[in-house]
Structure formats: structure tokens, C-alpha cells
C-alpha positions in Angstrom: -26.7 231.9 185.0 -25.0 227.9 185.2 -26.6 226.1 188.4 -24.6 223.2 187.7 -23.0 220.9 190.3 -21.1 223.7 192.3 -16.8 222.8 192.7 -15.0 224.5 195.1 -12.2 226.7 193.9 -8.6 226.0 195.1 -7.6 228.4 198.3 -4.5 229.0 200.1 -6.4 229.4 203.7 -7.6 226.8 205.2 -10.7 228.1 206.9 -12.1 229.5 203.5 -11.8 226.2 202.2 -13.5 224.4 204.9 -16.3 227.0 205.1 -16.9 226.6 201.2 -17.4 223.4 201.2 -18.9 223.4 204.0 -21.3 226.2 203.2 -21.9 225.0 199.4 -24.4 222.5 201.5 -27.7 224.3 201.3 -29.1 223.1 204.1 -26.3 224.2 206.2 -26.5 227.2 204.6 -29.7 228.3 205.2 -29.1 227.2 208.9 -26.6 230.1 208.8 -29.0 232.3 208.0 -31.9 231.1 210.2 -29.8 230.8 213.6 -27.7 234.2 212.6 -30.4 236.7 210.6 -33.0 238.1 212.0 -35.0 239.3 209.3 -38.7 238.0 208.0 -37.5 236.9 204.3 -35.2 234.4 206.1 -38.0 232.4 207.9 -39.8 232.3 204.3 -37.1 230.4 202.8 -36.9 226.7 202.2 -34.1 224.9 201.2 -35.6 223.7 198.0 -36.0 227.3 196.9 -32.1 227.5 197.5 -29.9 227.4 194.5 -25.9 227.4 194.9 -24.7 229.7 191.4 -21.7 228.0 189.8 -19.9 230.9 189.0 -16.7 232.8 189.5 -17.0 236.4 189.6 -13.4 237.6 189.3 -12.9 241.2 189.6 -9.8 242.7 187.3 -8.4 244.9 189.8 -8.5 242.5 192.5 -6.8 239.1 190.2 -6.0 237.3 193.3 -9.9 238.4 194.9 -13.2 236.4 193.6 -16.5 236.0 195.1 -16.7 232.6 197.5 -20.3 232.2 197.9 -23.3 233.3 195.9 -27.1 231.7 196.1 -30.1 232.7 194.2 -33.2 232.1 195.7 -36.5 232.6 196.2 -39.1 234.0 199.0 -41.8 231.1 199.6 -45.4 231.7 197.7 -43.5 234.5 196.1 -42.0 235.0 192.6 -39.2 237.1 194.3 -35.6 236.0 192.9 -32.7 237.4 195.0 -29.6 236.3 195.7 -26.8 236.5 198.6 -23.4 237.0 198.0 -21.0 235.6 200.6 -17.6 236.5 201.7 -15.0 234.5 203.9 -12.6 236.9 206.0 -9.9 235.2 208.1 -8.3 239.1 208.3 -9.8 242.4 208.7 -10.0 244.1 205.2 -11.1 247.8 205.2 -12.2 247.2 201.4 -14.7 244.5 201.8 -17.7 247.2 201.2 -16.0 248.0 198.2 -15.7 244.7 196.4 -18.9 243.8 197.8 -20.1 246.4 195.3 -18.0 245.5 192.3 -19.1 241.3 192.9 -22.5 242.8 192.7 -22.4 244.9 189.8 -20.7 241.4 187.7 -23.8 239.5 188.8 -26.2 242.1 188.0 -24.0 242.6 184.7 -24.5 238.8 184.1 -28.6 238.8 184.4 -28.6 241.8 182.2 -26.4 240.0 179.2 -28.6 236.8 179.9 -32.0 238.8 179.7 -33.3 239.3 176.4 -33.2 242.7 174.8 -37.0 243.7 174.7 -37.4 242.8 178.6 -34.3 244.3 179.8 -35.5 247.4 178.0 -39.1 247.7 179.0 -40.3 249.3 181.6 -40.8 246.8 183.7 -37.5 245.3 183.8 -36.1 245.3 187.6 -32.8 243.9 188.9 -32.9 241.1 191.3 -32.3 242.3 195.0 -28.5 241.2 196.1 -27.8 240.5 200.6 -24.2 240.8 200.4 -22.6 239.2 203.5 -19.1 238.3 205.6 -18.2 236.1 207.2 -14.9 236.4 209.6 -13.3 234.2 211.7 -10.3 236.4 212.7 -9.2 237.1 216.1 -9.1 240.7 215.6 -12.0 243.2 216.1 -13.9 243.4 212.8 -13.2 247.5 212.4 -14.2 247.8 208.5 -17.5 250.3 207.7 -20.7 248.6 207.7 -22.1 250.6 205.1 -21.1 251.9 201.5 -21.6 255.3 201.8 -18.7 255.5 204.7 -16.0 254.4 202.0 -17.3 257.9 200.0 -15.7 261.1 201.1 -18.2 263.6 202.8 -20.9 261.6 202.6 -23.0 263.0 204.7 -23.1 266.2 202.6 -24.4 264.1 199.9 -26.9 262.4 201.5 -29.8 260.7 198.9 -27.5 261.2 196.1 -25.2 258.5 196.6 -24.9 254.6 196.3 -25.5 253.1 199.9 -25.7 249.4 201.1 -25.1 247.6 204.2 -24.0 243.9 204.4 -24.5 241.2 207.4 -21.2 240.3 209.4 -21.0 236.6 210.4 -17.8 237.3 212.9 -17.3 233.8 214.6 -15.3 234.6 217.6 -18.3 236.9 219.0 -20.8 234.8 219.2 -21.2 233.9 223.1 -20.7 230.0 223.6 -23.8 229.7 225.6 -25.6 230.7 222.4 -23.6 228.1 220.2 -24.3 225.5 222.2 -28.4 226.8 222.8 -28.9 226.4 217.9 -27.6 222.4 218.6 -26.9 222.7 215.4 -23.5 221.8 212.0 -23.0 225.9 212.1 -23.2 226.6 215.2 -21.4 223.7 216.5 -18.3 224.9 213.6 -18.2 228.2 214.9 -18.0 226.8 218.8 -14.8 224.7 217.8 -13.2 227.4 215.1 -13.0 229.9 218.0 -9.8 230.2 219.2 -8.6 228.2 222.1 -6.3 225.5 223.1 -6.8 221.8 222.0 -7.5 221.1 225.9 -10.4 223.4 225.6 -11.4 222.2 222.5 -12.5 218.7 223.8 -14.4 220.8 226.5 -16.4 222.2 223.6 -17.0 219.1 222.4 -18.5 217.8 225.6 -21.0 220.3 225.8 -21.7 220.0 221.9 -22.2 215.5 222.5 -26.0 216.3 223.2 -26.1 218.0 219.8 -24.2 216.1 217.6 -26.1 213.0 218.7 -28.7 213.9 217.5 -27.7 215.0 214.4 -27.9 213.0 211.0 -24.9 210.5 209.4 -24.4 213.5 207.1 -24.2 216.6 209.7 -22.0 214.5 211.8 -19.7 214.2 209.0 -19.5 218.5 208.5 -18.1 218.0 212.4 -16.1 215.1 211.7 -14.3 216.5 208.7 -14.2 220.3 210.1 -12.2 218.4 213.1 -9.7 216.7 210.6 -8.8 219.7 208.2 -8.9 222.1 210.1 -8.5 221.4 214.0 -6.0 218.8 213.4 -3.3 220.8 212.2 -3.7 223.2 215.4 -3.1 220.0 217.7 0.6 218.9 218.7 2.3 216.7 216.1 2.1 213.3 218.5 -1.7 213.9 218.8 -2.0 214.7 214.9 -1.2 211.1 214.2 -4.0 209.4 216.3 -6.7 211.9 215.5 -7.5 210.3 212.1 -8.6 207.4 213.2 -10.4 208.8 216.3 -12.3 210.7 213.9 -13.2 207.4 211.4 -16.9 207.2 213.7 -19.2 207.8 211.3 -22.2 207.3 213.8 -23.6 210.7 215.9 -23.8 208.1 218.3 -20.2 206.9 218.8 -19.6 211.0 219.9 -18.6 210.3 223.4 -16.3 207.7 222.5 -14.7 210.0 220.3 -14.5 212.7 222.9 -13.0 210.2 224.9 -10.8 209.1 222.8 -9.6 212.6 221.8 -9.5 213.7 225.6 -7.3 210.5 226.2 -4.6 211.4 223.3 -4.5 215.0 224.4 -3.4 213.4 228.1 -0.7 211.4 226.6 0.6 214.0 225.0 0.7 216.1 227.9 2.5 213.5 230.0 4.7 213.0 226.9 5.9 216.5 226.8 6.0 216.9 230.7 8.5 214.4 230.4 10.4 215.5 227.6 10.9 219.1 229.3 12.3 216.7 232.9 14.8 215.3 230.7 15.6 218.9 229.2 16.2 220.1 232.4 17.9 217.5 233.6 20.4 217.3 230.4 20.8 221.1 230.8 22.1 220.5 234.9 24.2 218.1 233.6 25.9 220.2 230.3 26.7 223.0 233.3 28.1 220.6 235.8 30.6 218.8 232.9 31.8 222.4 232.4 32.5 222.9 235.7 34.6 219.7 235.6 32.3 217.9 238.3 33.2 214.3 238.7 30.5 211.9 236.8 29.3 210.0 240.3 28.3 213.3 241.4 26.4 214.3 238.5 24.8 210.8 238.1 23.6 211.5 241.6 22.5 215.2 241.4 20.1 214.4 237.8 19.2 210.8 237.9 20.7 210.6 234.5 22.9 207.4 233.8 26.1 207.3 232.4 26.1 206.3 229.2 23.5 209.6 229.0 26.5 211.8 230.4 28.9 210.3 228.4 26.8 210.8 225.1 26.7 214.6 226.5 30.3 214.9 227.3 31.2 214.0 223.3 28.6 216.6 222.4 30.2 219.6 224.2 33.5 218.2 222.8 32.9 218.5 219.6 
């Protein structure tokens, strides 16, 4: 199977973006796993042993579907190959355990075709375990089945005949923020600031994250920096858009509370900014009334605080 260098694949979502490229970092891959999974073949993984697969499994009845994320690794001080199929969900699908399956027959399909003939027909010959995963950052419940047998009709009447797996759910908005903030570390801190929430709330988040991301290396500060720009900026109102770029240049973990700061400070401009722009609203809407009820100008200057060349400006408007 390729291992080349791995190249992200275009995406109309946002948030699968910035989690693939974000994720196709090993290291902050296998913090995923580590901080998330609680199973023993996690804590014997290194990420050496971690190998990102460069290839697109595309499923025919699905054109518009392909698998994001799939590693092949290894168990430490064991010749145990398996591999872990990601998935990034910003909606609820109800056939996730379905395509799971179908990603994971194409990769199995793929080691068979790349094994040769006399060991994939020996006795001996065994498929590579697959973890198929999700990972949703929706606002919605996650409802879907958590196994495969649940997608097969009377199941339970065929119980130990059928195909059965279960897959691990990542769901980003359920993780508790007290438990975030306790890993300290690049995923954890992502899936504190991708929950939803106002941009006020957001710098509050990243007041109790500064501790963290201090500590953190040149490269992991840059995962935060970058998740901020691509996908946090476009949620902020346009007049704070425009600063946020350079707020966001620090390239040091250090300079964090600066750039908190800095952030908090733009977010309180633009505040004020739009508590002043809905004054004048008002204030132009008083005046729009009182012009059609044919109130003299002095009294209207009077009653809004607006000037005359303002009321004059309106008067033409209603004219027309």
C-alpha cells in the first residue's frame, strides 16, 4: 500500500478540512487516541510505529463519500499490523456503520491484491485487524447505531451468524470542558474552541487553555494558531475578521496572553462598534416616523440628537 507524503483531498466543509490536516500529524494523532481511547493496544503505540496510508478509498455507490483518515500501525514489541480508519461527521448520518464496512472491505481488498498468491492462499494468511472510528463535531445528538449488526433486520434472531462490528465515536461537543482543559493538550485544546459558543466565550476558553498552550512546542502552537484562523475566524463578526490575522501572526507559545488580549480587545471594539451602530438605528428609525408625521425639524433635532444635515439626508430618502 503507498506511504508516501500524505496530501489532503479538497473538501467543501471546513471542519473536515481542518481536522485532516490537522489529524494527518501523527503525533497529534495518536494524542487523539491516547487522551480519548481507553483500551491497552493504545498505550503500546508509539508514534514511530504510526504510518499515515496515502490512499483514497472511494466507494462507487457513495461517488461523493471517500475515506478521510486511515493509519497502519503497529503494537510495540509486536509484529501486529492494524490499521484505523477515520471518519469526520459535521452531521448525523444513520449510514456511517455501513460505509464503515464497505471502506474496510477496499482496504482489505487492497492487502489481498498486494499479497502474493501463495501467502494469501496458505493457511496462514490472516487479514490485518481494522478500528474504524468517527469523529463528529455536530451540534446534534449523535443518534446512529453503534454497531453493525443493528443496520441488519432481525438481528437478534441471527445472532453468531452475522457480520458485527463496533466503531469509537469522537463527538466533540460532549466532551466536558473541565476535561479539555485537565489533557493540556493540540486535540483537546481543538475540541475546547470547535464547541459551539459565542466569540466572547471563545476568548474565555482561551484563557483557561494559556497555561497549556505555553507550554506547548513552536509546532503545536501553530495547530492552535491556524485552527483559530480557518476555522474560528469566519464565525467572528466581519470588523473583527480583519484584525484577527495579524493577532494570530505569534508564532511563540509564549506570546499566548498577548494574543488573548489582543483578541479579547478586538471583540470589545466591536461590541462598542455595534452598540453604537444599533443607537443610530434607533435613533434614524424615531426620526423616519416623526418626518411622516410632518413634525417640525427643531423638534426632531431635539427629540434624537441627530443633526440636520442627518434628517435632511433622511427626508430625500423617504421622498424618493
Amino acid at each position: 500500500m503507498p506511504e508516501n507524503e500524505w496530501k489532503p483531498r479538497p473538501s467543501h466543509h471546513p471542519h473536515d478540512k481542518g481536522y485532516r490536516q490537522l489529524l494527518a500529524d501523527k503525533r497529534v494523532f495518536l494524542e487523539l487516541l491516547k487522551t480519548f481511547v481507553r483500551e491497552n493496544w493504545v498505550a503500546a503505540i508509539d508514534a514511530e510505529d504510526l504510518i499515515l496510508v496515502n490512499k483514497s478509498y472511494v466507494l462507487q455507490d457513495f461517488s461523493e463519500k471517500e475515506a478521510d483518515i486511515v493509519y497502519k500501525l503497529k503494537i510495540r514489541d509486536k509484529n501486529v499490523i492494524f490499521y484505523i480508519l477515520l471518519e469526520l461527521q459535521s452531521t448525523v448520518d444513520y449510514l456511517i456503520p455501513f460505509r464503515l464496512l464497505l471502506y474496510m472491505v477496499e482496504i482489505w481488498r487492497e492487502i489481498y491484491n498486494n499479497t502474493p498468491q501463495n501467502e494469501r492462499e496458505s493457511k496462514n494468511f490472516r487479514l490485518p485487524p481494522i478500528i474504524s472510528a468517527v469523529l463528529y463535531n455536530g451540534a446534534n445528538n449523535w443518534t446512529v447505531a453503534s454497531t453493525f449488526k443493528e443496520m441488519i433486520s432481525s438481528y437478534q434472531e441471527f445472532a453468531g451468524y452475522i457480520l458485527d462490528f463496533s466503531y469509537i465515536l469522537f463527538d466533540v461537543n460532549r466532551y466536558s470542558e473541565e476535561d479539555l482543559i485537565k489533557a493540556a493538550n493540540v486535540i483537546a485544546s481543538i475540541f475546547l474552541l470547535d464547541q459551539k459558543a459565542r466569540p466572547e466565550t471563545l476568548v474565555m476558553r482561551l484563557q483557561k487553555l494559556a497555561g497549556a498552550i505555553k507550554t506547548m512546542t513552536p509546532d503545536e502552537f501553530r495547530h492552535i494558531t491556524t485552527w483559530l484562523k480557518h476555522i474560528i475566524k469566519p464565525k467572528m463578526p466581519p470588523g473583527v475578521q480583519a484584525k484577527v490575522d495579524s493577532i494570530l501572526d505569534a508564532n511563540n507559545p509564549m506570546e499566548v496572553e498577548q494574543m488573548i488580549s489582543n483578541l479579547e480587545i478586538a471583540l470589545d471594539e466591536m461590541k462598542q462598534e455595534t452598540l453604537l451602530q444599533g443607537k443610530l438605528e434607533g435613533k434614524l428609525e424615531v426620526a423616519k416616523n416623526l418626518l411622516l408625521l410632518n413634525v417640525d425639524v427643531n423638534t426632531i433635532i431635539r427629540a434624537t440628537g441627530l443633526n440636520l444635515e442627518e434628517i435632511n439626508t433622511l427626508r430625500r430618502q423617504l421622498e424618493h
